[in-house]
ChimeraX commands (.cxc) that place a marker at each C-alpha (Angstrom):
marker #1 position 111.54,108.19,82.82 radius 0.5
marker #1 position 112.44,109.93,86.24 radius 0.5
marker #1 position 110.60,108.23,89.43 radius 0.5
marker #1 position 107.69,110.26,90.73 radius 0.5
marker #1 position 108.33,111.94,93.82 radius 0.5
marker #1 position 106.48,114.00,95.91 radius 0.5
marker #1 position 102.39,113.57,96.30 radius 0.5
marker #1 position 102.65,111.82,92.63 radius 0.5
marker #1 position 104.91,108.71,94.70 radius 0.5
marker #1 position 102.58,108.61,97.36 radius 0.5
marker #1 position 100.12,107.85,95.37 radius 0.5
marker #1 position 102.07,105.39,93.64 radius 0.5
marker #1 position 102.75,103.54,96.33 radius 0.5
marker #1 position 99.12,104.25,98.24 radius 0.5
marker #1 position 97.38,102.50,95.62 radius 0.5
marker #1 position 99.81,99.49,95.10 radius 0.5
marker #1 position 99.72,98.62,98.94 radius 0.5
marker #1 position 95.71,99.17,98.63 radius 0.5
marker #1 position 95.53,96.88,96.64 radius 0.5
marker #1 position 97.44,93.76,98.06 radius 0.5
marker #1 position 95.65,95.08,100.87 radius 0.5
marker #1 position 92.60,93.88,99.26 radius 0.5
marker #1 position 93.75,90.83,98.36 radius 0.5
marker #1 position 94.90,90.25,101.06 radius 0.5
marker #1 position 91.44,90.38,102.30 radius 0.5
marker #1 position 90.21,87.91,99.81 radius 0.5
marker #1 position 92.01,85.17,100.41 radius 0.5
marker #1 position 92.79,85.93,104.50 radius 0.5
marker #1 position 96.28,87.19,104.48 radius 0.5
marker #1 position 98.56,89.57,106.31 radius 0.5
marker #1 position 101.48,91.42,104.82 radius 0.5
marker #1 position 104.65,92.14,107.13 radius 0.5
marker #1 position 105.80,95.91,107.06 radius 0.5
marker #1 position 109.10,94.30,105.94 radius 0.5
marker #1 position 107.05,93.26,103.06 radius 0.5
marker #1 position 105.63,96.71,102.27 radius 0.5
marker #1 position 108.61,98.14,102.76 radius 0.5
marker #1 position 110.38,96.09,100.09 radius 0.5
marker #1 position 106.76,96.12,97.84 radius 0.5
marker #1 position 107.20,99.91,97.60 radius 0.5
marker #1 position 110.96,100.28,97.77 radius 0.5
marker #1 position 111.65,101.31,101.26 radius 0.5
marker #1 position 115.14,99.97,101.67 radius 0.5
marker #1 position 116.42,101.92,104.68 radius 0.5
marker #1 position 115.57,100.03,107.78 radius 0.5
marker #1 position 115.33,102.76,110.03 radius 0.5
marker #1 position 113.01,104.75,107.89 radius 0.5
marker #1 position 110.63,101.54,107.28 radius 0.5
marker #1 position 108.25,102.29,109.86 radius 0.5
marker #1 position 108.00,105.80,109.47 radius 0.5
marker #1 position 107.32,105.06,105.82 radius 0.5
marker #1 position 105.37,102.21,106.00 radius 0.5
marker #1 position 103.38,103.60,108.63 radius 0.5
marker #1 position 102.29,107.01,106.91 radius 0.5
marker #1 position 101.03,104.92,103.88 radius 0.5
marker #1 position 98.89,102.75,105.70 radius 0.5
marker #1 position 97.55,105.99,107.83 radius 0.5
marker #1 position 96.65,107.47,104.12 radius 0.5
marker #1 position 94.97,104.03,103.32 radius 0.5
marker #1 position 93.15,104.00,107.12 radius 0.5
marker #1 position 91.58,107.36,106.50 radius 0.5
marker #1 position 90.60,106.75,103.02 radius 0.5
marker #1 position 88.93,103.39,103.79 radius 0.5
marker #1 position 87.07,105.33,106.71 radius 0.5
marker #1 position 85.95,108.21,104.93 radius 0.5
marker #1 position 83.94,105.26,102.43 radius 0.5
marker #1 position 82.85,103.80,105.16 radius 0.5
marker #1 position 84.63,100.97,104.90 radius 0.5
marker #1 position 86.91,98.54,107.51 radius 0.5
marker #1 position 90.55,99.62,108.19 radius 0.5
marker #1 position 92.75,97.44,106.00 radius 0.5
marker #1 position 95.93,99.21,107.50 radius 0.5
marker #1 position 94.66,95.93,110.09 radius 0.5
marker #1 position 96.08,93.43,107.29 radius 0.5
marker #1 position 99.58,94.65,107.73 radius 0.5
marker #1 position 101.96,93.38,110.85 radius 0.5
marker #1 position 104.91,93.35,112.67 radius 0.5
marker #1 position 107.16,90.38,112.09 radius 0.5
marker #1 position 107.58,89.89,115.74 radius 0.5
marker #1 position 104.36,89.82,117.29 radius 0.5
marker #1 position 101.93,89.16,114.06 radius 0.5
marker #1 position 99.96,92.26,114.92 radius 0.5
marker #1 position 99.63,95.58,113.34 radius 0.5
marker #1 position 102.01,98.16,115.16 radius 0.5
marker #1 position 101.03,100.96,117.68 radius 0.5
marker #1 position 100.36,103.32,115.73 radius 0.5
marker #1 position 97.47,101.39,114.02 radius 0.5
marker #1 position 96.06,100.89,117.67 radius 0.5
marker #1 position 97.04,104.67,118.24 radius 0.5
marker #1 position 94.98,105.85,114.92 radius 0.5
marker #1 position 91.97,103.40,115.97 radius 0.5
marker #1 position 91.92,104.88,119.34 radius 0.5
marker #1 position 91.97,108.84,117.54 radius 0.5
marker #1 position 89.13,107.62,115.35 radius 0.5
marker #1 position 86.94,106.57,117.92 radius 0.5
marker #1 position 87.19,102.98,117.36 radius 0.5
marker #1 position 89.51,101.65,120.13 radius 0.5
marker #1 position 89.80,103.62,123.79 radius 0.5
marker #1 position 92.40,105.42,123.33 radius 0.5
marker #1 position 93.94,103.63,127.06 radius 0.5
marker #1 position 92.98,99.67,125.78 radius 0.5
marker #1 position 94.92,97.28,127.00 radius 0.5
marker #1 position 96.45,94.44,124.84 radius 0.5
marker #1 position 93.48,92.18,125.18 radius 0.5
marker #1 position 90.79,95.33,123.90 radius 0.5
marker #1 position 93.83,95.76,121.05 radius 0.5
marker #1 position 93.69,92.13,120.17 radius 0.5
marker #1 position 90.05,91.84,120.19 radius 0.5
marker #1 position 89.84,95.04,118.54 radius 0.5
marker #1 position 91.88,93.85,115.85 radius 0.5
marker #1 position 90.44,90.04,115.40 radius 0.5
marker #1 position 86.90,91.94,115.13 radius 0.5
marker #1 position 88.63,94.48,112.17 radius 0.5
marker #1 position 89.82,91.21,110.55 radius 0.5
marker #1 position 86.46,89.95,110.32 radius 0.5
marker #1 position 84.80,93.03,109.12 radius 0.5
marker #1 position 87.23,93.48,106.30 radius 0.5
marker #1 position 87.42,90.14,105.28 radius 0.5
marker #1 position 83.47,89.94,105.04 radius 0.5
marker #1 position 83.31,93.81,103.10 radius 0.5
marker #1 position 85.82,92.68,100.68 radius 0.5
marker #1 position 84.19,89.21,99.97 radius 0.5
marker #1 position 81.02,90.76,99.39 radius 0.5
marker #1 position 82.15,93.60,97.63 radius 0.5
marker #1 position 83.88,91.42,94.82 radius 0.5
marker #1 position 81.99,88.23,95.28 radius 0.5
marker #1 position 78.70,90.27,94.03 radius 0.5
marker #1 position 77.47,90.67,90.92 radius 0.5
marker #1 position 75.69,93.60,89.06 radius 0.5
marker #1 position 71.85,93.18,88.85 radius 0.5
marker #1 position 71.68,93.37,84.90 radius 0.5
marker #1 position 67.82,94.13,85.30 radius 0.5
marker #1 position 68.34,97.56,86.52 radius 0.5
marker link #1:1,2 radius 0.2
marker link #1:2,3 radius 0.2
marker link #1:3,4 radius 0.2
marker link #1:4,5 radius 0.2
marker link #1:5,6 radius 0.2
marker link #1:6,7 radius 0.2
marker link #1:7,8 radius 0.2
marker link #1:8,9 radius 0.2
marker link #1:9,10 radius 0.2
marker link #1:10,11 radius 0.2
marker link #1:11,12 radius 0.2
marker link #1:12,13 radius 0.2
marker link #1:13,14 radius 0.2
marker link #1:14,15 radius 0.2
marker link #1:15,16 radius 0.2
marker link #1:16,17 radius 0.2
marker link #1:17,18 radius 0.2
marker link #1:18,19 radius 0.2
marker link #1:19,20 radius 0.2
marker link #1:20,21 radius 0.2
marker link #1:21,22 radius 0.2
marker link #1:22,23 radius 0.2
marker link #1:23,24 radius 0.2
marker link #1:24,25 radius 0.2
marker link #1:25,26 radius 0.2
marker link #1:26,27 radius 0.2
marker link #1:27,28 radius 0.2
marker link #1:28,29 radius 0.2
marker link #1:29,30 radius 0.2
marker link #1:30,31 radius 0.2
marker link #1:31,32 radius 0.2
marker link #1:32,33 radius 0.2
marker link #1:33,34 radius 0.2
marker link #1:34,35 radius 0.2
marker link #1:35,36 radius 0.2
marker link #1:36,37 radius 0.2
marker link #1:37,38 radius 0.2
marker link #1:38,39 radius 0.2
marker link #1:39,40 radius 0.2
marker link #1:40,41 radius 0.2
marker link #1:41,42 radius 0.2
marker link #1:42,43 radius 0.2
marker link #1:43,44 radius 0.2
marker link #1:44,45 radius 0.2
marker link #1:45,46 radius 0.2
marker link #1:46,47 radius 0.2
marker link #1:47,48 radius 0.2
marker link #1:48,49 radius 0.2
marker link #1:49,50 radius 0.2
marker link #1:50,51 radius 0.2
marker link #1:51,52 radius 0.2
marker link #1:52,53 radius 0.2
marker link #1:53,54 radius 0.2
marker link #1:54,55 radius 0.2
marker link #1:55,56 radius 0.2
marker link #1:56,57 radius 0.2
marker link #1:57,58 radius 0.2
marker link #1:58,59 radius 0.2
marker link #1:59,60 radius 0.2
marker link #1:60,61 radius 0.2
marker link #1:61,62 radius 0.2
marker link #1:62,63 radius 0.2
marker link #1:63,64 radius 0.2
marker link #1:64,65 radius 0.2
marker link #1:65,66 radius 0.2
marker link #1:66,67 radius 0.2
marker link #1:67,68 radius 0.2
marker link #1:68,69 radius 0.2
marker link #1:69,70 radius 0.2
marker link #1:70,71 radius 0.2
marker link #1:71,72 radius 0.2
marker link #1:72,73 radius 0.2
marker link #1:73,74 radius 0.2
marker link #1:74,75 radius 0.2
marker link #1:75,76 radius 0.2
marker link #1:76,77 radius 0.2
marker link #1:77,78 radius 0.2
marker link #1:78,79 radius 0.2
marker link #1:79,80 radius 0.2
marker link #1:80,81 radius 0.2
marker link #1:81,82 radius 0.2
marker link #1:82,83 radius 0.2
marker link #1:83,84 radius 0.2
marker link #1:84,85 radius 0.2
marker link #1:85,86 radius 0.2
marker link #1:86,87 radius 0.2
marker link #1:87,88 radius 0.2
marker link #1:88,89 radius 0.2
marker link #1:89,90 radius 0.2
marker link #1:90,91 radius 0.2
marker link #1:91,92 radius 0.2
marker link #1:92,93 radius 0.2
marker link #1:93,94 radius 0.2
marker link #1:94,95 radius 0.2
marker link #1:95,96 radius 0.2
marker link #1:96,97 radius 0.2
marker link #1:97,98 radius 0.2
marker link #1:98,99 radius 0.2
marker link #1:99,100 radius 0.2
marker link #1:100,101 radius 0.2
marker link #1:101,102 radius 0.2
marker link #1:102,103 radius 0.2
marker link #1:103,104 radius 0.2
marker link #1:104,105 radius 0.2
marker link #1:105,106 radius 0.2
marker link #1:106,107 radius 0.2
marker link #1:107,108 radius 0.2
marker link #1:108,109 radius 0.2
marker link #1:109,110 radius 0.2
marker link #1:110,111 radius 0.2
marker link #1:111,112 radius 0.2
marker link #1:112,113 radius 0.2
marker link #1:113,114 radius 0.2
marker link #1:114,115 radius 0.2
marker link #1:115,116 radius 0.2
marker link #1:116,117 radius 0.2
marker link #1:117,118 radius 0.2
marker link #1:118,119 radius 0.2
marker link #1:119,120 radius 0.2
marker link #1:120,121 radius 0.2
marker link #1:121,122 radius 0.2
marker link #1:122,123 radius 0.2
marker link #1:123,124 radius 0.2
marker link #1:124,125 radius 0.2
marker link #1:125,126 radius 0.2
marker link #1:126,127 radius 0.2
marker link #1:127,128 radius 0.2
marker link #1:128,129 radius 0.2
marker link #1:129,130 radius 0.2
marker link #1:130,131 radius 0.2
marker link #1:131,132 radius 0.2
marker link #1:132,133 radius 0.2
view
């Protein structure tokens, strides 16, 4: 069987990195983009944060749109253990971050994202279904 390609790949790899995403929420985590990159066959170095990076916008924007937390939070650079710019960059387009903030507003931005993710997620499959409805 050929490899999907096109919107059909995307997908593909949307909804496996959505959902390590998650648990990465459940049990407090972070994923490295090196690690996305190799979870969704990215092997190419320079194209790693390009690729990386447009997944995790898809994921941002979905989560939004359901009114959730941006999970796109969970995932960081090696270096610095924080997400990369152009999380910060689609916070601040959003309307959740200034779009000038300095690293502490980023930081605190991000620690506060962290905790609203990690409390949705918990909830969300912690709960159970009322079986009296």
């Amino acid at each position: 069987m050929d490899e999907p390609t096109g919107p059909d790949r995307d997908d593909r790899r949307d909804g496996l990195v959505h959902a390590c995403l998650i648990w990465a929420a459940l049990f407090g985590r972070t994923f490295s983009y090196k690690d996305i990159g190799a979870l969704i066959g990215e092997t190419d170095p320079l194209a790693l944060g390009r690729t990386v990076g447009r997944v995790l916008e898809r994921i941002c924007l979905l989560e939004r749109d359901r009114g959730r937390p941006l999970l796109g939070a969970l995932a960081v650079t090696a270096g610095s253990g924080l997400p990369g710019a152009a999380f910060f960059k689609l916070a601040g387009r959003l309307g959740y971050l200034s779009r000038n903030a300095g690293r502490m507003e980023k930081e605190r931005f991000w620690a506060e994202e962290k905790e609203r993710i990690a409390r949705f997620w918990r909830k969300t499959t912690l709960s159970t279904p009322d079986e009296t409805e």
